[in-house]
C-alpha positions, 0 to 999 in steps of 0.5 A: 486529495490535495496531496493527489491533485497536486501532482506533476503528472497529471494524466491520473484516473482519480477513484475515491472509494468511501465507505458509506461515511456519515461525516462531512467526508462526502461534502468535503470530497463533491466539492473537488467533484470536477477533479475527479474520475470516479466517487462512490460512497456505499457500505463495504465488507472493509478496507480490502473490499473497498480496494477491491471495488476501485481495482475493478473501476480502474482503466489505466495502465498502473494501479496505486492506493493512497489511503484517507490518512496517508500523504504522498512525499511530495508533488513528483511521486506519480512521475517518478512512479510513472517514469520508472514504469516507462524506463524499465520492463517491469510489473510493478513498482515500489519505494520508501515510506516513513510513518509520521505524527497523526496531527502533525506529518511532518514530524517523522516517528518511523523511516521504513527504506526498502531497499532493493528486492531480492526473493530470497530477503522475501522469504526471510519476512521482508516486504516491500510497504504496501501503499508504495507498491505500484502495479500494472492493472494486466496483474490484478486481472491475471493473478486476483485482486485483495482476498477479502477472507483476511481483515488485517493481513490481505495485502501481505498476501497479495504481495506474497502472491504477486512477488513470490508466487506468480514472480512478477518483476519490479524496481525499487526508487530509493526514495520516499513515496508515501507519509502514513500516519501512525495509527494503522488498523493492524496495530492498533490493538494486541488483539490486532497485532495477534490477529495480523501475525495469524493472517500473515502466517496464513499468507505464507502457507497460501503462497508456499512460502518456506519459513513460517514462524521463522519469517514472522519473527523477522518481520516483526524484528526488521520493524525496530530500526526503522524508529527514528531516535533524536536526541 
């Protein structure tokens, strides 16, 4: 919430979905209620559900997630964000993430550098990382928001959806946007890891995406340089 409310650009519509916690969670976030546009705290069907219920309460211009454990790189990433959008004819936005040490964020364990996208690069197993990816809000009413039937993979598909294809446009800012710390949902488990594999291979076939078995192995490939090795 700091990380949110520290920002440089402050025209934010701040939405908090939670999940019905029963922890100190709901406190904790009442005492920054002045600072907020929108809480709500009730049970969900999951993560996507939740995403879901914050597109549809959303009024702005540009929709963004920030999840409970994830940190924006610095207080400038809604204006850089915000800039790119205003510059530039463009449906979206994304840039880089690094994974970061659970108890201490500024310890850097994987450095993942999108680089520019291609479509082509898509269809071999890239993919922008999904908590940098910034869209106009006219999208997720025009092309659907998180398909809840995945519980691993829904962002996949959306991106898959948004960028392949329906073929929106987007612009790449070469710098760090997003601090996650590790210990993510997908993989936090084989039994996980064989679940998001199946999911993403279904988000391929849902999108018409070309590769199949091909593009997962990829995917999965592309993940190994992005670990940080200090001697």
């Amino acid at each position: 919430m700091d990380s949110v409310l520290s920002q440089t650009y402050t025209n934010i519509e701040y939405i908090i979905i939670d999940g019905g916690s029963t922890d100190d969670t709901v406190n904790i976030i009442k005492s920054y209620q002045d600072r907020i546009a929108v809480f709500i705290s009730e049970p969900d069907k999951g993560i996507y559900d939740g995403l879901n219920k914050g597109i549809k309460l959303a009024t702005g211009d540009v929709i963004g997630f920030l999840h409970s454990d994830d940190l924006y790189e610095n207080n400038t990433v809604i204006e850089q964000v915000a800039k790119a959008f205003m510059e530039n004819e463009i449906d979206s936005v994304y840039g880089d993430l690094t994974y970061v040490n659970k108890s201490d964020p500024t310890k850097v364990i994987r450095y993942w550098k999108s680089g520019e996208f291609v479509l082509k690069k898509l269809r071999c197993g890239w993919m922008p990382p999904h908590p940098t990816f910034f869209v106009k809000r006219t999208i997720y009413q025009q092309h659907g928001k998180f398909d809840t039937s995945f519980k691993i993979a829904a962002d996949y598909d959306l991106m898959l959806r948004f960028l392949s294809k329906y073929k929106i446009s987007t612009y790449y800012i070469p710098n760090v946007l997003i601090k996650m710390r590790v210990g993510g949902e997908s993989n936090k488990s084989l039994k996980n890891v064989i679940r998001k594999s199946m999911e993403d291979l279904q988000a391929m076939k849902n999108n018409n995406m070309s590769g199949g078995g091909f593009s997962l192995i990829n995917k999965n490939l592309s993940k190994l340089q992005q670990f940080v090795c200090k001697a």
